[in-house]
C-alpha positions in Angstrom: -12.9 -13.5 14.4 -11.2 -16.0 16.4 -9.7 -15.2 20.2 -6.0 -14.2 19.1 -7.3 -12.0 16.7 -9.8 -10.5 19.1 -6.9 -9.8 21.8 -4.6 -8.4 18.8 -7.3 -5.8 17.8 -7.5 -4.6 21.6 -3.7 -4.4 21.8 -3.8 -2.6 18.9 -6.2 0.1 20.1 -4.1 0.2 23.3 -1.0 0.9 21.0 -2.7 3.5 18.8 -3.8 5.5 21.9 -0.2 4.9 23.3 1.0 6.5 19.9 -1.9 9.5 19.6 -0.7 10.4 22.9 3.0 10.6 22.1 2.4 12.7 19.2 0.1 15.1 21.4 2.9 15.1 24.1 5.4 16.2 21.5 3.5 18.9 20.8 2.9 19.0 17.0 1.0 21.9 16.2 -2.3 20.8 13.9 -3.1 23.2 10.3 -6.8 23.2 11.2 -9.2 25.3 12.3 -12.7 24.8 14.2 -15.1 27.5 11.7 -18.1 26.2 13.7 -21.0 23.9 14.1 -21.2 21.9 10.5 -24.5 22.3 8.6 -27.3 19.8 9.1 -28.1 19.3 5.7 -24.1 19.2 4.4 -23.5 15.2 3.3 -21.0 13.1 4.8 -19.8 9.7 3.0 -19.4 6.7 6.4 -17.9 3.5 5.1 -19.6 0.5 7.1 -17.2 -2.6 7.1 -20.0 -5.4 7.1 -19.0 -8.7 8.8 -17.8 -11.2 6.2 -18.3 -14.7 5.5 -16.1 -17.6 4.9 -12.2 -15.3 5.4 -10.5 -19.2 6.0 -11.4 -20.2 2.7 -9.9 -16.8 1.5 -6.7 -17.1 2.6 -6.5 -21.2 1.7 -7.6 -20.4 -1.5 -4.8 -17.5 -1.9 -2.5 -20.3 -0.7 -3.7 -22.7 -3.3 -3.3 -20.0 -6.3 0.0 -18.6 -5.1 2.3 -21.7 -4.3 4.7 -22.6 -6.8 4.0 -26.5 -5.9 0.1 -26.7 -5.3 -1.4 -28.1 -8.3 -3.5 -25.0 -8.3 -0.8 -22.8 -8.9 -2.0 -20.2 -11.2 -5.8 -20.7 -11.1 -7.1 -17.5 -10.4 -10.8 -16.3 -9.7 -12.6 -13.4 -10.8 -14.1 -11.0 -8.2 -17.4 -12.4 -9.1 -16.5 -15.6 -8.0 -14.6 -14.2 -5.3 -17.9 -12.6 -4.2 -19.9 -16.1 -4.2 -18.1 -17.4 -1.3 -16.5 -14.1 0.7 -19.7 -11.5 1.2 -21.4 -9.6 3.7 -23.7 -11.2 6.0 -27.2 -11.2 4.6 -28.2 -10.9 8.5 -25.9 -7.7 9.0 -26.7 -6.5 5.6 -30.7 -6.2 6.4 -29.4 -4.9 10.2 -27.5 -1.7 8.8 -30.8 -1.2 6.5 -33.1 -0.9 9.1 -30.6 1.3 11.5 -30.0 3.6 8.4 -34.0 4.0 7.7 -34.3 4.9 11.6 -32.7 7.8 11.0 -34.1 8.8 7.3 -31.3 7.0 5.3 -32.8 5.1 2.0 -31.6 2.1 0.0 -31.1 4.3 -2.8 -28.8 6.6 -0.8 -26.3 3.1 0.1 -23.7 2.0 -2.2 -22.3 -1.7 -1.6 -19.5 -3.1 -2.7 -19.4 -6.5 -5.0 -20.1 -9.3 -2.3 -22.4 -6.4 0.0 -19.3 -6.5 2.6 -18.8 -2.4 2.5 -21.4 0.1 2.5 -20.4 3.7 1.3 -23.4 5.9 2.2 -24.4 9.3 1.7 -25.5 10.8 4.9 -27.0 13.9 5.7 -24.7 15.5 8.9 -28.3 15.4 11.4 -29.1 11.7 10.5 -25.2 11.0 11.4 -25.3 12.9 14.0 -28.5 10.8 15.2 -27.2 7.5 14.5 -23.8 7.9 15.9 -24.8 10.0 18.7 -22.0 12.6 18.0 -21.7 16.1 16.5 -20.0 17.4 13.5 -17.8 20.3 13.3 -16.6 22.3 10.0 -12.7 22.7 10.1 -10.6 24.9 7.5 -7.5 24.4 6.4 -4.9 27.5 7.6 -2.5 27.7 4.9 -5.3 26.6 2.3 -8.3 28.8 2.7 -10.1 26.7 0.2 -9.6 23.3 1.6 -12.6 22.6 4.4 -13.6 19.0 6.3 -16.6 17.8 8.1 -15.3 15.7 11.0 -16.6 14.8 14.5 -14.1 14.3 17.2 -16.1 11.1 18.8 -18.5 9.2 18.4 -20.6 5.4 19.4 -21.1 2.8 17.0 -25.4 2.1 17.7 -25.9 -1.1 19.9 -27.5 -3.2 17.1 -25.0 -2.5 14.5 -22.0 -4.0 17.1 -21.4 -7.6 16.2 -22.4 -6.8 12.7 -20.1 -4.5 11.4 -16.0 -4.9 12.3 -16.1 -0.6 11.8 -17.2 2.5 10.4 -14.7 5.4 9.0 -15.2 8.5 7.3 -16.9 10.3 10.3 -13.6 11.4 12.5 -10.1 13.0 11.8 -8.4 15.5 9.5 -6.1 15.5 7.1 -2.4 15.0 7.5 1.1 14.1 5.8 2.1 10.2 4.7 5.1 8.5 6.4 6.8 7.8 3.0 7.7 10.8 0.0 10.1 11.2 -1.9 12.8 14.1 -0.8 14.7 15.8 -2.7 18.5 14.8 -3.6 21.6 16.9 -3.8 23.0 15.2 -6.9 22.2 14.1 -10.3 22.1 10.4 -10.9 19.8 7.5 -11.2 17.7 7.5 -14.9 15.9 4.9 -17.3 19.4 4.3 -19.0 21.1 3.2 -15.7 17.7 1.0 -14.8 17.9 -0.7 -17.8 21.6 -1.8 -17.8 21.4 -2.4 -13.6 18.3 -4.8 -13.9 19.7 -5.9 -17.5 16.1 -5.4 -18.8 17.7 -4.6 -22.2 14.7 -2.2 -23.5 12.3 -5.0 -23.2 9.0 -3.8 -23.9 5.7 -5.1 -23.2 3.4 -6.2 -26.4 0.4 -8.2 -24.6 -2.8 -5.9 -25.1 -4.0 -7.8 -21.6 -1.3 -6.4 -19.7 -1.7 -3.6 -17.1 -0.5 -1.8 -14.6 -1.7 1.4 -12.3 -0.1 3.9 -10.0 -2.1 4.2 -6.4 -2.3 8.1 -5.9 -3.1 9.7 -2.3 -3.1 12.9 -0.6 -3.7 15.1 -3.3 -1.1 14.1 -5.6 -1.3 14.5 -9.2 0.6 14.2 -12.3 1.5 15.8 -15.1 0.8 14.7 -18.4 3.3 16.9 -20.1 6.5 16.0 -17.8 5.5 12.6 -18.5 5.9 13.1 -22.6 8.7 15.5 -22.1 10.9 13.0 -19.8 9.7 10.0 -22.1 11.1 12.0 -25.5 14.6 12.6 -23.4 15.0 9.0 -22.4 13.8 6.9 -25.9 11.1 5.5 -23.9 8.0 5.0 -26.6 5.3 7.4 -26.3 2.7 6.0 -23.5 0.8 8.3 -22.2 -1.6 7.4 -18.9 -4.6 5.3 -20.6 -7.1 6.2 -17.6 -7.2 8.2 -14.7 -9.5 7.0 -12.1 -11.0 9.5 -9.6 -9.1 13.7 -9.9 -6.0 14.7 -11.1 -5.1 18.2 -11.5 -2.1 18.9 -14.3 -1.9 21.8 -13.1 -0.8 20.9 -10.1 1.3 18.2 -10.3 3.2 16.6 -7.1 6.8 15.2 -7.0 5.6 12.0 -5.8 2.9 11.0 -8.3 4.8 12.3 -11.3 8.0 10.0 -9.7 5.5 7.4 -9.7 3.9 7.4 -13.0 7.3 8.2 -15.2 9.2 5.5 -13.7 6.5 3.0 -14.1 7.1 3.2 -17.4 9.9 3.2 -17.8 10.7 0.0 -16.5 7.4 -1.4 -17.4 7.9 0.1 -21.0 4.7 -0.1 -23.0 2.3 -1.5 -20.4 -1.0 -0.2 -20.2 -0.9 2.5 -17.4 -3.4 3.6 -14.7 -3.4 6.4 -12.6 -5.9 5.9 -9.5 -6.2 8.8 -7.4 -7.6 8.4 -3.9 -9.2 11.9 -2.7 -10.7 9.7 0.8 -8.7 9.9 4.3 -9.4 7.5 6.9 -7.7 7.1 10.3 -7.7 10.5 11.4 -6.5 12.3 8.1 -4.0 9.5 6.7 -4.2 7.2 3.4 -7.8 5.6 2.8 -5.8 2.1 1.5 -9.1 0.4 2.3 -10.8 3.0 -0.3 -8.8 2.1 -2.6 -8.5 -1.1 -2.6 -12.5 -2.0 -2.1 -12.9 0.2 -5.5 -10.5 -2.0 -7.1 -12.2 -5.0 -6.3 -15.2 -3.4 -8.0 -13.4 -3.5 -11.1 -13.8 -6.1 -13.4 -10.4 -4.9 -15.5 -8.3 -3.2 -12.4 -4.9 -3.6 -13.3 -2.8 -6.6 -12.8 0.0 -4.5 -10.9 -0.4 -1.9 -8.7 2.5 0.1 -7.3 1.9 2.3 -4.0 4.6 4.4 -2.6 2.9 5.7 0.7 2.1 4.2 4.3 1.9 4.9 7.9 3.3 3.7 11.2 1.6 0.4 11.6 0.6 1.0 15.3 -1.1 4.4 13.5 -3.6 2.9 12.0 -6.2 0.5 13.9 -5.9 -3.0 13.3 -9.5 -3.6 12.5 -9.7 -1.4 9.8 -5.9 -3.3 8.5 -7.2 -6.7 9.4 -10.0 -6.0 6.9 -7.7 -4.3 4.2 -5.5 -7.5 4.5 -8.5 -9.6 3.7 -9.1 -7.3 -0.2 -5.2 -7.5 -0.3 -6.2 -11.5 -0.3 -8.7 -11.2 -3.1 -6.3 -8.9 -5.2 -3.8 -12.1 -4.7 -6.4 -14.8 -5.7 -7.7 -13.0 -8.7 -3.8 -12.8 -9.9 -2.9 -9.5 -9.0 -0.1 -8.2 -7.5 0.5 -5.1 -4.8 3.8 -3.9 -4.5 4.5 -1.3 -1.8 7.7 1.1 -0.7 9.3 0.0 2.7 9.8 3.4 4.1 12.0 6.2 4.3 13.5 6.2 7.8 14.9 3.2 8.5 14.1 1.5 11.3 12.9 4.4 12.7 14.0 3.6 17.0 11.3 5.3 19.6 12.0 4.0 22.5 14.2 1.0 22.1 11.9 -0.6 19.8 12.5 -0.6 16.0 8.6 0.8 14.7 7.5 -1.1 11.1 5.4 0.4 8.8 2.1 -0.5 7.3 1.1 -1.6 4.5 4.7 -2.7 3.6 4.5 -5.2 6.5 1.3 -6.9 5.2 2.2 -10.8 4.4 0.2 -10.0 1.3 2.3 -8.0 -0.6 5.7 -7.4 -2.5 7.5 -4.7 0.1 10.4 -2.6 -2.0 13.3 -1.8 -0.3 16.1 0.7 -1.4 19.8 0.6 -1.8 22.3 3.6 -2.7 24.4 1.6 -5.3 24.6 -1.7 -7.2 26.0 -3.3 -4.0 24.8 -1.5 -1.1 21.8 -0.6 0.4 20.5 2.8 1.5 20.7 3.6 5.0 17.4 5.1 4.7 15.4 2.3 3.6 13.0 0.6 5.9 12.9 -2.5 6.8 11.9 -4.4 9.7 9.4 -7.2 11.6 5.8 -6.2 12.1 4.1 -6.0 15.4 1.1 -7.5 14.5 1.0 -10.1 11.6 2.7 -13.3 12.3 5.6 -14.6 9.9 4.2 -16.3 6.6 5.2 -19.8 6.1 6.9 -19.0 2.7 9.7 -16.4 4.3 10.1 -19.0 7.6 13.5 -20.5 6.0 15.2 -17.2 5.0 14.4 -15.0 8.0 15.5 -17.7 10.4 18.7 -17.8 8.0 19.2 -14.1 9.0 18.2 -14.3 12.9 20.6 -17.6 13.5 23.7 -15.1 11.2 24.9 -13.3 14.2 24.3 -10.2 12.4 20.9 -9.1 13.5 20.3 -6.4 16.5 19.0 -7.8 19.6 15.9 -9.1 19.3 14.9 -6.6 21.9 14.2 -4.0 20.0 11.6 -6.1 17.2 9.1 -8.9 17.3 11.2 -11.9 15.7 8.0 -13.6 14.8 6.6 -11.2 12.5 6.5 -10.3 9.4 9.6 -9.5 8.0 10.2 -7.0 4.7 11.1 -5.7 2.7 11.0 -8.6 0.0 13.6 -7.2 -2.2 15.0 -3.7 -3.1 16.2 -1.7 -6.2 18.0 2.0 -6.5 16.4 4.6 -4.3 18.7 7.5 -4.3 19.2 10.6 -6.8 16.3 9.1 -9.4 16.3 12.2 -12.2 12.3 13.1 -13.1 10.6 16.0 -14.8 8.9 17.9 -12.5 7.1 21.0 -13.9 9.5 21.2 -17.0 12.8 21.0 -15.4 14.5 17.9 -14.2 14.7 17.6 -10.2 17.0 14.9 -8.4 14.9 13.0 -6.0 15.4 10.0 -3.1 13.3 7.7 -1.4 11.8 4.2 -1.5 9.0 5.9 -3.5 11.9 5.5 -6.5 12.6 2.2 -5.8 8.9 1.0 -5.6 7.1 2.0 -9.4 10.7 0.9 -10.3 10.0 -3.0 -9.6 6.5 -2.7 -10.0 7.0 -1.9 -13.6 9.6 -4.9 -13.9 7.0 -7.3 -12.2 4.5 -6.3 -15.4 7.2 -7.1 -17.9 7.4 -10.3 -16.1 3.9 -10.7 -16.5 3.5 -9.5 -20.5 6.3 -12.7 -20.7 4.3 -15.2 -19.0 0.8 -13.8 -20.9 2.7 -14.0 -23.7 3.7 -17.7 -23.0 -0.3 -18.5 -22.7 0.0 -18.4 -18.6 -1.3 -16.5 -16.2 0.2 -13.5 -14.1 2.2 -13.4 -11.5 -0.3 -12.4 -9.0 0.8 -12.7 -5.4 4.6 -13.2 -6.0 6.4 -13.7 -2.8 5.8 -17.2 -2.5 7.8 -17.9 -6.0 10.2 -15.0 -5.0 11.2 -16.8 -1.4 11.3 -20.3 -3.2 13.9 -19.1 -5.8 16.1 -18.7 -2.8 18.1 -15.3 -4.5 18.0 -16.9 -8.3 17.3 -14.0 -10.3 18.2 -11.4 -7.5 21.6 -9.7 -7.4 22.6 -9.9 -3.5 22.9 -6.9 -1.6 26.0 -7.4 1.2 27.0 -3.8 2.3 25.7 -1.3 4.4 22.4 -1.3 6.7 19.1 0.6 7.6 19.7 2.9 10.6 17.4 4.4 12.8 16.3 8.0 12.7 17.9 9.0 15.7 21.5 8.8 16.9 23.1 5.2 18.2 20.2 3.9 16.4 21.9 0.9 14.2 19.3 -1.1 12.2 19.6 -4.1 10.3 22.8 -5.3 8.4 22.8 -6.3 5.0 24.7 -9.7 5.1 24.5 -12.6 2.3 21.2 -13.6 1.4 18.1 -12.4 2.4 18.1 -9.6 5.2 15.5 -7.1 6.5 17.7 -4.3 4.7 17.5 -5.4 1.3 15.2 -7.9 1.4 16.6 -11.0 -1.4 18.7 -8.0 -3.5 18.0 -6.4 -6.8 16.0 -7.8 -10.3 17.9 -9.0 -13.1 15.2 -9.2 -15.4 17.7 -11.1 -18.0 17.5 -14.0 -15.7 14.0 -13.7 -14.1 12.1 -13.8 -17.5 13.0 -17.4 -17.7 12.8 -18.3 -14.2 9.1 -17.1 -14.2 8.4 -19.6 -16.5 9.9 -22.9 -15.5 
């Protein structure tokens, strides 16, 4: 880890406690309960994040793959090959062994990721409580009597472990909300019929048996395979139902955001194979485990060539160790052809303090961040947008951000970091989307509409180009910031406010802008476009 990044990650712990301590000021009254001391002999699962090997090359390599004009452009790896030159160090790797047989941990008891840079192990509570010199606690849910954690409110990484691992999770926090779900809208609107004539996708539908796509599910939210047939029969869209669930899901309790997610999927992405991964794992004191998720994907030797995730966090929330080492699977997804595509948010800017707060992991550089708009012409003042606060802008948005900054448009530059990473990428409609939710139809708002929405229009992109005998998309933005707005319909009216009064965000203006990123799809034109 070179110097800047050292002095990032120590700001960013300075910012998180800033943030913890905010949120404990405001008083915000937790659901748990302390029950007592945990049992010694109940297991706990600690991720290990071993230090990596060769990152540079990752992200050169990304660069090579991604690029409309490197000769490489295209030439994905497979994880496997991925794994040859980005893994664990075998010095760290024996390290963690020994520590974990110090306290009566086997080999058979570790599970590694492909490459041996994460180790999931199962731990009895007294040989974590041993090697992390902490103590565990049993806490109970006090609206759901059935819904207990094992968590320790502190603990110290051993001596010989630091310099060979980056961090451990899985030991601290409890659960809590995301920052982005969908909420519930007053009138009836948005539906595959409008979608299709908006985006002028023209029923297109997907025929390439290697084409794929998957829904990211956190938090406990499931689907329902019945609203799923019932809203496909009312809209025309062929019968698809999920082809594989990966990890729980419990029909019989379905959420509004997973069944959102998985019936607009498909019906943009209309007869792509369709995943639903759900993620039972919380990390960073009760929020999202992304880096769960994404490690298990990277396990996969058939995950998905799209994924679509409409949750995240307040990027100073979440510690930017634990992101810096998400970003780097984010890189692999990229190099292997995939693509991530991830809802900007549902409170605009959201101002604290006369500073504009982005959300993570929309504001990675590496992947496709989904804004929202209201109408066909303006965007939703609800949709979030901004500049991150930690990740540098990427070379392939330098031109079209710098476009927006020299406008005369943009807020002072007082209240965001003008250097980062700007999103969202593009948008689509995020306002009054109709679903079926438990047999009735429900009107519902949010980037969390917006988000499967494109992410099923990226796979149709892809089943043309696999249908053309070339590869997928994979990371896209670098062909969606060199198209300039060809294939986008521009978004010039309204902007994203802030969530508290005299809080005005960013204007949508022509071209691209941190409100609607480059505008909406129009499939009609992009299919050609993507294969130029």
């Amino acid at each position: 880890v070179d110097l800047h990044v050292e002095h990032l990650i120590k700001m960013g712990r300075v910012l998180l406690l800033l943030v913890c301590l905010a949120v404990c000021a405001g008083g915000e009254q937790s659901p748990w309960v302390r029950v007592g001391r945990a049992d010694k002999d109940a297991e706990v699962r600690v991720t290990f994040a071993i230090a990596q090997t060769n990152v540079p090359w990752l992200k050169e390599k990304l660069r090579a793959v991604s690029y409309p004009d490197s000769p490489e452009y295209g030439q994905y790896l497979n994880f496997d090959e991925i794994a040859q030159v980005v893994h664990g160090r075998p010095e760290s790797v024996q390290q963690l062994e020994a520590s974990l047989e110090s306290v009566a941990v086997g080999k058979e008891r570790i599970d590694y990721t492909i490459g041996l840079d994460f180790a999931v192990v199962r731990m009895r509570v007294a040989s974590a409580e041993e090697l992390f010199s902490c103590e565990f606690s049993e806490f109970q849910h006090s609206k759901q009597n059935d819904w207990k954690v094992v968590s320790a409110p502190s603990y110290t990484v051993p001596s010989q472990l630091v310099g060979h691992i980056d961090f451990v999770s899985g030991i601290s926090g409890l659960p809590r909300g995301s920052r982005v779900v969908p909420r519930p809208a007053g009138k009836l609107g948005v539906n595959p019929d409008t979608l299709d004539s908006s985006y002028n996708i023209s029923g297109y539908t997907s025929t390439n048996p290697n084409n794929s796509q998957a829904i990211a599910g956190f938090l406990k939210q499931y689907f329902s395979p019945n609203d799923l047939k019932k809203f496909q029969e009312k809209y025309n869209i062929p019968d698809k139902p999920i082809s594989k669930v990966v990890g729980t899901n419990d029909p019989g309790s379905p959420g509004i955001e997973a069944n959102l997610d998985v019936q607009y999927i498909g019906a943009t992405g209309r007869g792509v194979s369709t995943w639903f991964i759900s993620i039972s794992k919380l990390a960073n004191k009760g929020q999202e485990d992304f880096l769960s998720w994404i490690t298990a994907e990277v396990n996969r030797t058939d995950s998905p060539w799209v994924h679509s995730v409409s949750y995240g966090d307040y990027e100073l929330s979440i510690p930017l160790d634990y992101q810096m080492r998400t970003e780097n699977e984010f890189m692999k997804f990229g190099v292997s052809g995939r693509t991530i595509v991830v809802a900007s948010g549902d409170e605009g800017v959201h101002c604290q303090k006369g500073r504009f707060i982005p959300e993570w992991p929309t504001c990675s550089p590496y992947v496709l961040s989904v804004g929202g708009t209201s109408t066909a012409d303006e965007c939703w003042n609800d949709g979030g947008g901004g500049f991150s606060d930690y990740y540098p802008s990427p070379d392939y948005q330098h031109e079209a951000v710098q476009a927006y900054l020299d406008s005369g448009e943009a807020p002072s530059t007082s209240y965001f970091n003008k250097s980062g990473r700007a999103y969202p990428d593009l948008s689509a409609f995020s306002t009054n989307y109709m679903i079926y939710y438990d047999g009735v139809d429900l009107p519902v708002s949010g980037t969390s509409c917006s988000t499967p929405t494109t992410a099923g229009i990226i796979s149709i992109l892809n089943d043309v180009r696999l249908n053309a005998g070339k590869p997928t998309l994979g990371f896209f933005n670098p062909l969606l910031y060199s198209l300039k707005g060809k294939g986008f319909h521009d978004i010039t009216k309204g902007q994203n406010n802030g969530d508290v009064l005299f809080c005005k965000g960013f204007k949508a203006i022509v071209g691209w802008d941190p409100a609607s990123g480059w505008g909406s799809p129009n499939f009609g034109l992009l299919k050609e476009l993507v294969l130029q």
